[in-house]
Each structure stands twice: as C-alpha cells, then as structure tokens.
mmCIF file of the N, C-alpha and C atoms, coordinates in Angstrom:
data_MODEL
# 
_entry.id   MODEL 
# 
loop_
_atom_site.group_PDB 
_atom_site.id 
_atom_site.type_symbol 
_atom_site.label_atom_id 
_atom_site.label_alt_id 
_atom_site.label_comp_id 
_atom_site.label_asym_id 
_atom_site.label_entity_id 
_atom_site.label_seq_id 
_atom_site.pdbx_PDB_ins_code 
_atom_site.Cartn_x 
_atom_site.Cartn_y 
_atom_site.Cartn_z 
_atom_site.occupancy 
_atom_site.B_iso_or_equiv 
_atom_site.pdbx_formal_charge 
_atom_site.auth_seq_id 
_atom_site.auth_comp_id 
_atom_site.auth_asym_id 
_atom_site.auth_atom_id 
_atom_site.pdbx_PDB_model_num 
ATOM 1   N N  . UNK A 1 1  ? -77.107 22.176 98.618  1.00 0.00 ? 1  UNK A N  1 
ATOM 2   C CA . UNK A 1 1  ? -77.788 22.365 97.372  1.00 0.00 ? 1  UNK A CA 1 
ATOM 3   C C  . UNK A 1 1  ? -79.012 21.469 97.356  1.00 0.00 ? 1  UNK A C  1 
ATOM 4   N N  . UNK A 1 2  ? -79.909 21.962 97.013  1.00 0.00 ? 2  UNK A N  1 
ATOM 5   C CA . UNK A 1 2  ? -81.013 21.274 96.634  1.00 0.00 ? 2  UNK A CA 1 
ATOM 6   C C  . UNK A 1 2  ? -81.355 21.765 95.205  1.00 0.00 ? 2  UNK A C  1 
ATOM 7   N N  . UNK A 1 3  ? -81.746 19.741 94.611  1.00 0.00 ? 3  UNK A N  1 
ATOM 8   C CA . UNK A 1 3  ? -82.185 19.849 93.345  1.00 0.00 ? 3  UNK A CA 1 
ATOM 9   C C  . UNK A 1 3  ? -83.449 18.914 93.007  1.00 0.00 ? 3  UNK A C  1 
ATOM 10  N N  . UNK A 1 4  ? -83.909 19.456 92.645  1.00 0.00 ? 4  UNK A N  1 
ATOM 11  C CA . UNK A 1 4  ? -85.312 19.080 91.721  1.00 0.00 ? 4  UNK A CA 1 
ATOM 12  C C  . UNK A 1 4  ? -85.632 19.076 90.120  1.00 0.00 ? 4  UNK A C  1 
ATOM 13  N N  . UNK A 1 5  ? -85.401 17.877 89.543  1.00 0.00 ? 5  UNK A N  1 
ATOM 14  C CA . UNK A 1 5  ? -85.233 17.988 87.807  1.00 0.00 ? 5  UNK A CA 1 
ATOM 15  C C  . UNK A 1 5  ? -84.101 18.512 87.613  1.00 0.00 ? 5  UNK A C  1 
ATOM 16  N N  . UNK A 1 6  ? -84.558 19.223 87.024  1.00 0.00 ? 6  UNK A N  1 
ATOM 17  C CA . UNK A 1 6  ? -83.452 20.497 86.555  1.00 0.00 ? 6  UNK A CA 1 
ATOM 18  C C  . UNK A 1 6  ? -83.125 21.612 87.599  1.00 0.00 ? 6  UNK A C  1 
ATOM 19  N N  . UNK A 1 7  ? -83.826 22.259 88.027  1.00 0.00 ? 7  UNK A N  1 
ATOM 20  C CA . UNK A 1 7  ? -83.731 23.041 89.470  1.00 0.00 ? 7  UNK A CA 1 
ATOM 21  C C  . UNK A 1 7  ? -82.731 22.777 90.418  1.00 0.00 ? 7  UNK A C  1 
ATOM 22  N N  . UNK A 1 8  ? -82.389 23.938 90.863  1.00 0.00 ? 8  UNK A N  1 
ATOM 23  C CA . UNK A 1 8  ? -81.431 23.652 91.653  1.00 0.00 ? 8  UNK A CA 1 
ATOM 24  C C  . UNK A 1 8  ? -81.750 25.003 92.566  1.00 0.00 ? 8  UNK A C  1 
ATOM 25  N N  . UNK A 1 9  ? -81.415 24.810 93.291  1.00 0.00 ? 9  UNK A N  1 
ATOM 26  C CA . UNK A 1 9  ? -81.184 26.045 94.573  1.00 0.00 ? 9  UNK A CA 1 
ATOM 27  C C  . UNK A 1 9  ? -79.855 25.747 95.265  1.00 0.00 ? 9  UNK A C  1 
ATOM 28  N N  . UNK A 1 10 ? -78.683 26.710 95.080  1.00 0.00 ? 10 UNK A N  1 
ATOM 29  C CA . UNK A 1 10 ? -77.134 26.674 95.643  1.00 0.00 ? 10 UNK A CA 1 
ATOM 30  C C  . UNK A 1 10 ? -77.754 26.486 97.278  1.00 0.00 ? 10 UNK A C  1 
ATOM 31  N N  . UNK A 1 11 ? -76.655 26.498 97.741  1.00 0.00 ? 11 UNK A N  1 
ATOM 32  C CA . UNK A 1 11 ? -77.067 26.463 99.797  1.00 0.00 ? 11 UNK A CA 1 
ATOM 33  C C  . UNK A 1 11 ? -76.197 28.252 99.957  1.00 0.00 ? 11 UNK A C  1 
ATOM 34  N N  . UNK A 1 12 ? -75.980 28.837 101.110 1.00 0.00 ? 12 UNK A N  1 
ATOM 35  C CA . UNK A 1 12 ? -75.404 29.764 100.988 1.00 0.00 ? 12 UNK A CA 1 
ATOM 36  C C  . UNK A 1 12 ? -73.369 29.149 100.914 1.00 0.00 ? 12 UNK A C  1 
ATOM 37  N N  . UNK A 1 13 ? -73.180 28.285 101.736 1.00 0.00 ? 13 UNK A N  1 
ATOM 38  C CA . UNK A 1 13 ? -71.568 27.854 101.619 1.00 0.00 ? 13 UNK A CA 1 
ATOM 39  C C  . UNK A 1 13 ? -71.405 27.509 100.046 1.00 0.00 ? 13 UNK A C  1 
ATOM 40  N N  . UNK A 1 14 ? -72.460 26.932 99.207  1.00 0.00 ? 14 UNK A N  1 
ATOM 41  C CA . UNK A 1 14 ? -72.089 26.756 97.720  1.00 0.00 ? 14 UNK A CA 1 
ATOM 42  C C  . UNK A 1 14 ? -71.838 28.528 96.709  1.00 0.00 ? 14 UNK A C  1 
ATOM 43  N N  . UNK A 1 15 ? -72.783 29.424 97.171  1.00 0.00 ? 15 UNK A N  1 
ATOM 44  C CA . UNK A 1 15 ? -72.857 30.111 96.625  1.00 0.00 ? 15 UNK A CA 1 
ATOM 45  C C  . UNK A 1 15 ? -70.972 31.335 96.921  1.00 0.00 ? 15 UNK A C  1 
ATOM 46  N N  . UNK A 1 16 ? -71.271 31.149 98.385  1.00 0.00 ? 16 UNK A N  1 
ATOM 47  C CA . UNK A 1 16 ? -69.863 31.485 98.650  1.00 0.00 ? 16 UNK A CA 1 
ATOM 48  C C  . UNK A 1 16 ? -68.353 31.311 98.322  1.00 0.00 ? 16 UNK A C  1 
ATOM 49  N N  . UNK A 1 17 ? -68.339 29.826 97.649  1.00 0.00 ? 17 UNK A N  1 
ATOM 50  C CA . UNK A 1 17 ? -67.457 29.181 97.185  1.00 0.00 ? 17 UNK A CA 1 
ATOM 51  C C  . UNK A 1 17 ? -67.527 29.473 95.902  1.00 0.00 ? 17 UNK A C  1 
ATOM 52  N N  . UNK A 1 18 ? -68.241 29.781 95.370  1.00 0.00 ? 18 UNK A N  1 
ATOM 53  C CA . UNK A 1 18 ? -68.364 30.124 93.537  1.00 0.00 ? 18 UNK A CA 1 
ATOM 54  C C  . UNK A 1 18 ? -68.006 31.317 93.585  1.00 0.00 ? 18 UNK A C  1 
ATOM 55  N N  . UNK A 1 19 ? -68.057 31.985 94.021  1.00 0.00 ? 19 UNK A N  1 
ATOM 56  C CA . UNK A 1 19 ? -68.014 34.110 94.287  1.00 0.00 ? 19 UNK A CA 1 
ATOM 57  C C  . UNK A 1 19 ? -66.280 34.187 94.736  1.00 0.00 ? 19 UNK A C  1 
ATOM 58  N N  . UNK A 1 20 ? -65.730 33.335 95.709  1.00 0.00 ? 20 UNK A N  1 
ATOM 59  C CA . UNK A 1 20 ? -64.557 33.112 95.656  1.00 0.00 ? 20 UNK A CA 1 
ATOM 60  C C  . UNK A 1 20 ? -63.520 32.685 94.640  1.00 0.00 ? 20 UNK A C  1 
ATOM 61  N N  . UNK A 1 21 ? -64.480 31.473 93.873  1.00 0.00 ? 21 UNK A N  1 
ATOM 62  C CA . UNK A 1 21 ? -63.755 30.868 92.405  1.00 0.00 ? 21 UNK A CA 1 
ATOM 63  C C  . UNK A 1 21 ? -63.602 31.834 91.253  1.00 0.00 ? 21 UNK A C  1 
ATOM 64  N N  . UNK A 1 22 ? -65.061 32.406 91.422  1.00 0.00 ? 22 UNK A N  1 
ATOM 65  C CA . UNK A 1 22 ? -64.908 33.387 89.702  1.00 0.00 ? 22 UNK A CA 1 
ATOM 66  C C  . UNK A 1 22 ? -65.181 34.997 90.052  1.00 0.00 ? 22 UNK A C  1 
ATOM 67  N N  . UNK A 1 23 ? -65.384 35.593 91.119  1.00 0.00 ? 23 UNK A N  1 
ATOM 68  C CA . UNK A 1 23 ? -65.289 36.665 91.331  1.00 0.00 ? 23 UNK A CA 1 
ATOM 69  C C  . UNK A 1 23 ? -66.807 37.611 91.310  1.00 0.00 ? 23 UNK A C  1 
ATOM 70  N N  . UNK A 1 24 ? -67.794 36.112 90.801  1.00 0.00 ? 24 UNK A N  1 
ATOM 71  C CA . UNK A 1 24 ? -69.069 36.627 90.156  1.00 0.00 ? 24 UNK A CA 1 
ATOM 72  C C  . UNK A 1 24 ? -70.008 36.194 91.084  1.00 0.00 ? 24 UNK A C  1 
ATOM 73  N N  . UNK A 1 25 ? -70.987 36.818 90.942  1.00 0.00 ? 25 UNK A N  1 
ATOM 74  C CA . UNK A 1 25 ? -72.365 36.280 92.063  1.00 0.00 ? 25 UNK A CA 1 
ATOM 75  C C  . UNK A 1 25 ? -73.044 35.081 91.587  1.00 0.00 ? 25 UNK A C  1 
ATOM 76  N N  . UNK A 1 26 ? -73.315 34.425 92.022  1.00 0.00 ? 26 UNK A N  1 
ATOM 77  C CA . UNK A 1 26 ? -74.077 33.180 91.617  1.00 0.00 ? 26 UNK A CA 1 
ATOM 78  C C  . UNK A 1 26 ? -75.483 32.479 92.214  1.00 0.00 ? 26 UNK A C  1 
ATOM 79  N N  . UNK A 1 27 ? -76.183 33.876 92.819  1.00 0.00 ? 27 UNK A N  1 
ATOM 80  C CA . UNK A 1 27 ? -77.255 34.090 93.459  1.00 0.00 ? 27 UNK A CA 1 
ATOM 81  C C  . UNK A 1 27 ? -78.836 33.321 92.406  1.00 0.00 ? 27 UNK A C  1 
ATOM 82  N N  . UNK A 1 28 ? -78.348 33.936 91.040  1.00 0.00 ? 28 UNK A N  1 
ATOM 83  C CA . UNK A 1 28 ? -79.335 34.193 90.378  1.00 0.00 ? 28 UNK A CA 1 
ATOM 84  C C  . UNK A 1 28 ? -79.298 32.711 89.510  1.00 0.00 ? 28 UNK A C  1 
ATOM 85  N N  . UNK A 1 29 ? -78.468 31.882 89.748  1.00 0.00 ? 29 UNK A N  1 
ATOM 86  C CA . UNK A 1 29 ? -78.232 30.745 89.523  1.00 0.00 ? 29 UNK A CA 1 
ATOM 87  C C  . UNK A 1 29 ? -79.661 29.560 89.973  1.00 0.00 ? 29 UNK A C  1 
ATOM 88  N N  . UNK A 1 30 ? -80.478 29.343 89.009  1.00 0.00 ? 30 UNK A N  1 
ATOM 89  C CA . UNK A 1 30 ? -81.804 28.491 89.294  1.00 0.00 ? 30 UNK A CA 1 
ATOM 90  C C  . UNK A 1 30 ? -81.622 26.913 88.462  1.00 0.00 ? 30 UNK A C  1 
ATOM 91  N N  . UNK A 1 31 ? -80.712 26.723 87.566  1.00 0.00 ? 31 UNK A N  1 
ATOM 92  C CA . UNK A 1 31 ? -80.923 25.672 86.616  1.00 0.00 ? 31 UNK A CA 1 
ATOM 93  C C  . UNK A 1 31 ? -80.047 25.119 86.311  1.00 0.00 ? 31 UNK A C  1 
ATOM 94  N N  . UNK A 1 32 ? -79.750 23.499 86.563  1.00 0.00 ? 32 UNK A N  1 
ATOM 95  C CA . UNK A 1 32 ? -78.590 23.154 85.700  1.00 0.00 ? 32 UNK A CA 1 
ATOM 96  C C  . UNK A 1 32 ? -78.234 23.719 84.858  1.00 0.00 ? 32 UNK A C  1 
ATOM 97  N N  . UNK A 1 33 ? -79.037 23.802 83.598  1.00 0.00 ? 33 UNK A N  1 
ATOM 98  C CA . UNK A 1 33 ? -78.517 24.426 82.703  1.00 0.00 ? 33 UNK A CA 1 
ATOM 99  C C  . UNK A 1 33 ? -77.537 25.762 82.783  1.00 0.00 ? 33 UNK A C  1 
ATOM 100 N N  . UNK A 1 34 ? -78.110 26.943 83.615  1.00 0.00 ? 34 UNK A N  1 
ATOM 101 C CA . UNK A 1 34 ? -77.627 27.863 84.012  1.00 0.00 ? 34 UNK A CA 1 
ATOM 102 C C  . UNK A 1 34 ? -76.450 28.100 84.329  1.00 0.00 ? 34 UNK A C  1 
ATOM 103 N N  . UNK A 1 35 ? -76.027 27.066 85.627  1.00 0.00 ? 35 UNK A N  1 
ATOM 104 C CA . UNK A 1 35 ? -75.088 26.655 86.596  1.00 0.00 ? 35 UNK A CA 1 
ATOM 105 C C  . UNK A 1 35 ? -73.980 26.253 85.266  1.00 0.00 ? 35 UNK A C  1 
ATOM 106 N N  . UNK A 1 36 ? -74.712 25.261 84.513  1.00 0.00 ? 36 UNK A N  1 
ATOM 107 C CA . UNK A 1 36 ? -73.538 24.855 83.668  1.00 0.00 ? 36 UNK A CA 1 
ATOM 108 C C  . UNK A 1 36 ? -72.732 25.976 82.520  1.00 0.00 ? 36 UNK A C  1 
ATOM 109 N N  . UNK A 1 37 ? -73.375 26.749 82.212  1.00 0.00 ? 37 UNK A N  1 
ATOM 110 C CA . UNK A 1 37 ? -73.245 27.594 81.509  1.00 0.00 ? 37 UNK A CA 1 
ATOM 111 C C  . UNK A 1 37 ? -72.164 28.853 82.047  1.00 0.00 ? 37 UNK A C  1 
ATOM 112 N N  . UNK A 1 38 ? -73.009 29.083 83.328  1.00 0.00 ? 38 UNK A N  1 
ATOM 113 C CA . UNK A 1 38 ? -71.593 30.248 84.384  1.00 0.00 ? 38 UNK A CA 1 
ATOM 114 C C  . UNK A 1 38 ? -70.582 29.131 84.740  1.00 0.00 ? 38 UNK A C  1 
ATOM 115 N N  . UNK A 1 39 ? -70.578 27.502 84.541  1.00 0.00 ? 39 UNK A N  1 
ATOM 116 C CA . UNK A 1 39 ? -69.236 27.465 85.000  1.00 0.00 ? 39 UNK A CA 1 
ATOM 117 C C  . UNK A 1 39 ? -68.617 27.318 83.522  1.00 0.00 ? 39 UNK A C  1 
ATOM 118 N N  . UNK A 1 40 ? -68.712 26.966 82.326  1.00 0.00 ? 40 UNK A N  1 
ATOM 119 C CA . UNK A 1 40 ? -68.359 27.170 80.982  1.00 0.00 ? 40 UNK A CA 1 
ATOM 120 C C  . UNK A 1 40 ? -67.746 28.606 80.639  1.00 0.00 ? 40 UNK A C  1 
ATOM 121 N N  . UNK A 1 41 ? -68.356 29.956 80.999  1.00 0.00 ? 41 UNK A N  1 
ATOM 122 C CA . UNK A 1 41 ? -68.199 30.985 81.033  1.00 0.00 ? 41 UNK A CA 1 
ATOM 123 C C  . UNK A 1 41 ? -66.826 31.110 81.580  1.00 0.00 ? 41 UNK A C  1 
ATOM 124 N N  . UNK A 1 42 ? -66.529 30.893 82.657  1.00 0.00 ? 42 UNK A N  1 
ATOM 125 C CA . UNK A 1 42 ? -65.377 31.081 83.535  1.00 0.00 ? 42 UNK A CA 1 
ATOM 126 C C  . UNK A 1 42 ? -64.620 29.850 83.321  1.00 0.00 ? 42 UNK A C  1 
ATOM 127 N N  . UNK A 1 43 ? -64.575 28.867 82.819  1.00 0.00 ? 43 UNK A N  1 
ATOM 128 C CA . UNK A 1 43 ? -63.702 28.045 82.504  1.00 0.00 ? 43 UNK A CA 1 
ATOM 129 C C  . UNK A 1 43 ? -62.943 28.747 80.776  1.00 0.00 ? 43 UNK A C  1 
ATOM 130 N N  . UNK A 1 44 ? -63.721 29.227 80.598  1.00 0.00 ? 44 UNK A N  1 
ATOM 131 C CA . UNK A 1 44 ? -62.840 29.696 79.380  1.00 0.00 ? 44 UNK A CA 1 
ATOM 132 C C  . UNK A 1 44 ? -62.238 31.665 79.414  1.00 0.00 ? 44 UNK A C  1 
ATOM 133 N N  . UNK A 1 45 ? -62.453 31.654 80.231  1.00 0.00 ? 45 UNK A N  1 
ATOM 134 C CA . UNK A 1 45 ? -61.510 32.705 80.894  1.00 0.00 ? 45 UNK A CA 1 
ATOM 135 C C  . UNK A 1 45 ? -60.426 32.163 81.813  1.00 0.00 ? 45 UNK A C  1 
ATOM 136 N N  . UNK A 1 46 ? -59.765 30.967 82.065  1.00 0.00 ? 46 UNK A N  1 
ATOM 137 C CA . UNK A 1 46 ? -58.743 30.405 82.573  1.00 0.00 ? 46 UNK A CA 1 
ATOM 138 C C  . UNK A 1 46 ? -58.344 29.795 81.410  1.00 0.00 ? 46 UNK A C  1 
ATOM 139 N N  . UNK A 1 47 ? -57.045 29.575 80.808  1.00 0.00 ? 47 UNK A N  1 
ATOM 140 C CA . UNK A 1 47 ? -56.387 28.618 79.600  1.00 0.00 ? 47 UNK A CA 1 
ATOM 141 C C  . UNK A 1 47 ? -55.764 27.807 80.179  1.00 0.00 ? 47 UNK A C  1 
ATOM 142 N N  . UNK A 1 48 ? -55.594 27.598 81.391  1.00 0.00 ? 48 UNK A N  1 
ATOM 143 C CA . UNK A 1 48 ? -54.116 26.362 82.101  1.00 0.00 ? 48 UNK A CA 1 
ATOM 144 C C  . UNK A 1 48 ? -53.095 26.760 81.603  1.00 0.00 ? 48 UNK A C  1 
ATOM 145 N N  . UNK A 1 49 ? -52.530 27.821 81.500  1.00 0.00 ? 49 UNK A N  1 
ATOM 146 C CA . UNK A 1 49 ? -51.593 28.224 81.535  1.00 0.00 ? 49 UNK A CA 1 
ATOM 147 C C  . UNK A 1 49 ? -50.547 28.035 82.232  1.00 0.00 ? 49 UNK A C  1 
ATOM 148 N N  . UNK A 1 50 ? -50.969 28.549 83.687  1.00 0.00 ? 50 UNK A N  1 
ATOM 149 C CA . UNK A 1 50 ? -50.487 28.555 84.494  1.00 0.00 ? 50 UNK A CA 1 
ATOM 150 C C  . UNK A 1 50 ? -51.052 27.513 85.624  1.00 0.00 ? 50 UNK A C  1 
ATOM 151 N N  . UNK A 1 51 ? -49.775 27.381 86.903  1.00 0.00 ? 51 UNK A N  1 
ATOM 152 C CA . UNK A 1 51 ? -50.146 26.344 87.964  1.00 0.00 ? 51 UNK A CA 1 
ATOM 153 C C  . UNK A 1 51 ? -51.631 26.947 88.551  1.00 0.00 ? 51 UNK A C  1 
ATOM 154 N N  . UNK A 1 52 ? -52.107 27.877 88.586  1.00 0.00 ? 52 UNK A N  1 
ATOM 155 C CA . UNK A 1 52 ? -52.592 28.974 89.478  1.00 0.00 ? 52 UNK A CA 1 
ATOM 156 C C  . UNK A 1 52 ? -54.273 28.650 88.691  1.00 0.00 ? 52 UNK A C  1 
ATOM 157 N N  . UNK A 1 53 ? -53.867 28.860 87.076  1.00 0.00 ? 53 UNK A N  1 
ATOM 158 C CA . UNK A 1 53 ? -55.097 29.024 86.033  1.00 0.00 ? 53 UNK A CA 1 
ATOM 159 C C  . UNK A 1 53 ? -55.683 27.216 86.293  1.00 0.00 ? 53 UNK A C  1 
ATOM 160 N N  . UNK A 1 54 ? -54.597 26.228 86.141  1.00 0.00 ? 54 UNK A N  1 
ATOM 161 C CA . UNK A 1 54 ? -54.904 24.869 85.801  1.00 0.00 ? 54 UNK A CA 1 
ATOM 162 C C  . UNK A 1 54 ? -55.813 24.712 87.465  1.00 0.00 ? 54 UNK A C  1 
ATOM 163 N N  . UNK A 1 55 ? -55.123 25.071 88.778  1.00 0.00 ? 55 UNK A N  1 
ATOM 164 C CA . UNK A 1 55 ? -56.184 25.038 90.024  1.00 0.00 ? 55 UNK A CA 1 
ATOM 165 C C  . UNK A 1 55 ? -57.556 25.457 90.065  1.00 0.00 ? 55 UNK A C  1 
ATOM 166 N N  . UNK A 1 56 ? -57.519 26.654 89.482  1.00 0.00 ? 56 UNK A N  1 
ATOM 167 C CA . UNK A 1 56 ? -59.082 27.193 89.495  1.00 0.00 ? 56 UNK A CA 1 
ATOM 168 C C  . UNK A 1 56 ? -59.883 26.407 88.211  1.00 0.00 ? 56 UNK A C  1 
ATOM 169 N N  . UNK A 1 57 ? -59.228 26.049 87.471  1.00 0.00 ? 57 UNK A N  1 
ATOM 170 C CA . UNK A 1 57 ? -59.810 24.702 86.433  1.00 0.00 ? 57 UNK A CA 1 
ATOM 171 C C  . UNK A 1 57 ? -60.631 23.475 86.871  1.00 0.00 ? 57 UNK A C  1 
ATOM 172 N N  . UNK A 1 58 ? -59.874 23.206 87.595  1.00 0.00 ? 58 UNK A N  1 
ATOM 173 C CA . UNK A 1 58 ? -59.837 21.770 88.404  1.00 0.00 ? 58 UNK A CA 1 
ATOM 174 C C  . UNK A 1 58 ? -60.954 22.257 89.435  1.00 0.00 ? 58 UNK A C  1 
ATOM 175 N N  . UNK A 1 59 ? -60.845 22.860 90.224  1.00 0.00 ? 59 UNK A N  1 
ATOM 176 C CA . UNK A 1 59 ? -61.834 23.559 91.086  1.00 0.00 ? 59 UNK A CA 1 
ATOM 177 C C  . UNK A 1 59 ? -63.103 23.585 91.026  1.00 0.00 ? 59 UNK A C  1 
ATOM 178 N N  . UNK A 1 60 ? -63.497 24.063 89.581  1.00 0.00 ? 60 UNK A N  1 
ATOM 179 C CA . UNK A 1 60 ? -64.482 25.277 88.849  1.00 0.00 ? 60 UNK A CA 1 
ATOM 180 C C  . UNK A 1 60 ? -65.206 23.353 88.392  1.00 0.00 ? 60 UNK A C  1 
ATOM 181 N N  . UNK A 1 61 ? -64.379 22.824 87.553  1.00 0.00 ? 61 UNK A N  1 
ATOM 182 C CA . UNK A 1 61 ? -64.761 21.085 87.295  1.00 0.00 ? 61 UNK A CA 1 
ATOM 183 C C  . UNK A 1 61 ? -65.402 20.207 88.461  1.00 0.00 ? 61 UNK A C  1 
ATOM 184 N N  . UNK A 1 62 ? -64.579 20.833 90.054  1.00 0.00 ? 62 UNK A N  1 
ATOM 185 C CA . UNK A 1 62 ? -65.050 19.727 90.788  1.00 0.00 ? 62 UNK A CA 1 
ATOM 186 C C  . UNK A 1 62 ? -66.533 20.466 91.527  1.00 0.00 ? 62 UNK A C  1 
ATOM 187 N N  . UNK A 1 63 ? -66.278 22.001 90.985  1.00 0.00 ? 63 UNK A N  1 
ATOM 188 C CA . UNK A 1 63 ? -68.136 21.561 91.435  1.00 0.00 ? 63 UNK A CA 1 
ATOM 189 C C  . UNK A 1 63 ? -68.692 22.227 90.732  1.00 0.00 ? 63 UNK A C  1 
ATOM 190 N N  . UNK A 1 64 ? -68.720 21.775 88.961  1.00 0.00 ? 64 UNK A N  1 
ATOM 191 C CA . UNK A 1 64 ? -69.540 21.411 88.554  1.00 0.00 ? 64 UNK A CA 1 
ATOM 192 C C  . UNK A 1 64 ? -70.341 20.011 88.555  1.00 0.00 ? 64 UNK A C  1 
ATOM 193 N N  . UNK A 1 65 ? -68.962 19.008 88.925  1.00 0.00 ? 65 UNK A N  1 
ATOM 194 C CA . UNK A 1 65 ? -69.516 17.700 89.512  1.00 0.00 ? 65 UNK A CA 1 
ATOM 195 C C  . UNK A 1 65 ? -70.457 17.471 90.586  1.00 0.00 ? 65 UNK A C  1 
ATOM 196 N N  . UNK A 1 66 ? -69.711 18.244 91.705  1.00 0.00 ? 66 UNK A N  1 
ATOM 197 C CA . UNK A 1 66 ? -70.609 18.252 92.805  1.00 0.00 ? 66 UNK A CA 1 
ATOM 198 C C  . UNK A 1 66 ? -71.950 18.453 92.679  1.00 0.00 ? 66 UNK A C  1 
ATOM 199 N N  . UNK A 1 67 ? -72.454 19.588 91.960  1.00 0.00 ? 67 UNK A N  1 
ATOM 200 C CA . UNK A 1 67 ? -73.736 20.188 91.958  1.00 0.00 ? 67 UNK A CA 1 
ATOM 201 C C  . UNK A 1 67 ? -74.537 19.303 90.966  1.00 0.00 ? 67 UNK A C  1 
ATOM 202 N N  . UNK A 1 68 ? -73.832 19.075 89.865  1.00 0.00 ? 68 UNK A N  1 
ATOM 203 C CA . UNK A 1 68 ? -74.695 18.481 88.642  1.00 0.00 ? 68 UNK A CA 1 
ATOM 204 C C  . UNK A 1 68 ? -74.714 17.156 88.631  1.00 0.00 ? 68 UNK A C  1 
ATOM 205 N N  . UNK A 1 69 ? -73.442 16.430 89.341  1.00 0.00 ? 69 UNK A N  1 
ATOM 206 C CA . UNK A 1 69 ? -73.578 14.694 89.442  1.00 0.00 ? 69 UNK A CA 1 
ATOM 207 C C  . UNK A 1 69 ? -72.945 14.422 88.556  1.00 0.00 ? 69 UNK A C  1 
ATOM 208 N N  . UNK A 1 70 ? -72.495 15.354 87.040  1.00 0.00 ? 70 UNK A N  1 
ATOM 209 C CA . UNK A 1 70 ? -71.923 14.872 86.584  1.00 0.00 ? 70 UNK A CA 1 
ATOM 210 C C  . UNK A 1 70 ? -71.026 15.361 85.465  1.00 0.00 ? 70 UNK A C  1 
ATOM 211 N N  . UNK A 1 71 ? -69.678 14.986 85.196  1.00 0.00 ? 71 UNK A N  1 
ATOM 212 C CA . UNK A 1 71 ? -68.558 15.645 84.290  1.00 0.00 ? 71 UNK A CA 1 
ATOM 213 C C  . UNK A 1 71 ? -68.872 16.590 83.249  1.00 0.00 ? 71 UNK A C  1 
ATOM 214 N N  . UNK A 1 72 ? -68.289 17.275 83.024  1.00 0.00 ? 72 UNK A N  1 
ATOM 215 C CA . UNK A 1 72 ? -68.094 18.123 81.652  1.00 0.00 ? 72 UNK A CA 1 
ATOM 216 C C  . UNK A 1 72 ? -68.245 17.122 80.476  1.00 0.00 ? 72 UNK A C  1 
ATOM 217 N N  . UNK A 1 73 ? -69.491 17.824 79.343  1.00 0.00 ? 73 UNK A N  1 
ATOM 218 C CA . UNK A 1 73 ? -69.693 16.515 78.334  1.00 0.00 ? 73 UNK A CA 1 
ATOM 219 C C  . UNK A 1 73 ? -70.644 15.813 78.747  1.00 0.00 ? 73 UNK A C  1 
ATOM 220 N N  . UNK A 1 74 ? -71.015 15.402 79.602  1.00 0.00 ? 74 UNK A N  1 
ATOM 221 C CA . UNK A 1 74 ? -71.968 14.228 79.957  1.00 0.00 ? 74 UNK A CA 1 
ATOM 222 C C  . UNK A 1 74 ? -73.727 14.859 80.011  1.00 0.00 ? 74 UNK A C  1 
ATOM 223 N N  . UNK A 1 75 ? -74.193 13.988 79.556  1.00 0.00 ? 75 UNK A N  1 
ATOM 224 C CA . UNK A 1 75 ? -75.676 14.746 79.566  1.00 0.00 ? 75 UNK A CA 1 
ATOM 225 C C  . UNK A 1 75 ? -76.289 14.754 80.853  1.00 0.00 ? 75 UNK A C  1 
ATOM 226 N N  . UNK A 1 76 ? -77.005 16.184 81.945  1.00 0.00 ? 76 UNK A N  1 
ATOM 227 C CA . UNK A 1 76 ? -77.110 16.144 82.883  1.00 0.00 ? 76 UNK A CA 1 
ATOM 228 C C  . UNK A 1 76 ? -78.219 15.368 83.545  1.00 0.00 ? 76 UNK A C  1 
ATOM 229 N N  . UNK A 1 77 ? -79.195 14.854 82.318  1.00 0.00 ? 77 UNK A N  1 
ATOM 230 C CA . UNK A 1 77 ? -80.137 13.751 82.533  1.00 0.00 ? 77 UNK A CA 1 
ATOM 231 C C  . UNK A 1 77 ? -80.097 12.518 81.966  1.00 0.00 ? 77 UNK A C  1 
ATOM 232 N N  . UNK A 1 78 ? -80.224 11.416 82.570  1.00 0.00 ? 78 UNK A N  1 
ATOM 233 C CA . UNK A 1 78 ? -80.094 10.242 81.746  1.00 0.00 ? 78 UNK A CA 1 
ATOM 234 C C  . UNK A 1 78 ? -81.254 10.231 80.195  1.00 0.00 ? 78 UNK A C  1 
ATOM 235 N N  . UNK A 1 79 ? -81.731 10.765 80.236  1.00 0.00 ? 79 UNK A N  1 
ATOM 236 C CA . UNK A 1 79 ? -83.046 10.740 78.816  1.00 0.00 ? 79 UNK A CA 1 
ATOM 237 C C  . UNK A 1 79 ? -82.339 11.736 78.053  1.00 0.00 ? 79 UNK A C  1 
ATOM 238 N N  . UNK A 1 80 ? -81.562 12.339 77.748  1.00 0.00 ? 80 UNK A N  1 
ATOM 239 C CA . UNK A 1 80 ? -81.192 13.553 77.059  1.00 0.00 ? 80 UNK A CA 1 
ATOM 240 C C  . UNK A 1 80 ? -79.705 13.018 76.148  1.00 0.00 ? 80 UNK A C  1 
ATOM 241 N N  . UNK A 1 81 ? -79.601 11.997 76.123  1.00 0.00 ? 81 UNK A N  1 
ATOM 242 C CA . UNK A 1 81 ? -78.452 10.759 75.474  1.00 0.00 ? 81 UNK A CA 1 
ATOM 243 C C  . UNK A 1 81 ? -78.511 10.814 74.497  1.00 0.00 ? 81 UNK A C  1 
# 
C-alpha cells in the first residue's frame, strides 16, 4: 500500500485480501476515508454472532489498522482531534 495524506493506493495482495474478506471489489478504493467507510459497511453486515462472524470482525479491524495506522474511532490524522 502506498499512502500519501489521505490517499492511498491498495498493492494488488491488499486488494486480494479484501475481495476474499467481504466478497466485494476494492479496486475503486482511493481514500482513507473511503477504505474506512467499505470497511464500516461490511463490519456491520457481520454481528459476532458467531465464531466464524466474530473472525471476519477481527480480520476486517486488523486491516483497517494495517492500512490506516490506526483503530476504529481514532482520528486518521493527528490535526482532525
């Protein structure tokens, strides 16, 4: 992944791994913001219900970390506090 500001460009193994997680393309994916938003989308189409739902939770969380630097909740720029 490469990021710039807000910008982001997935790599192709990131984009592959998201299409596996939520079933959806994630090609068109340009912006934190964006990124954060399709993983919000698909986090609330899983409830943790189940062992199966709570994995792809956890998953879907660890790269939104990866990509954005930082947790669910947290502002993705330090000036935006």
């Amino acid at each position: 992944m490469i990021r710039c500001g807000e910008a982001i460009r997935l790599s192709a193994q990131e984009r592959r791994r998201l299409m596996r997680l939520t079933g959806a393309d994630a090609n068109e994916l340009k912006t934190v913001e964006g990124f954060n938003r399709f993983i919000e989308h698909h986090l609330t189409l899983y409830s943790g219900a189940t062992p199966e739902e709570m994995l792809l939770r956890h998953l879907l969380e660890r790269e939104r970390t990866r990509v954005t630097g930082c947790p669910a909740g947290a502002p993705s720029h330090p000036d935006s506090a």
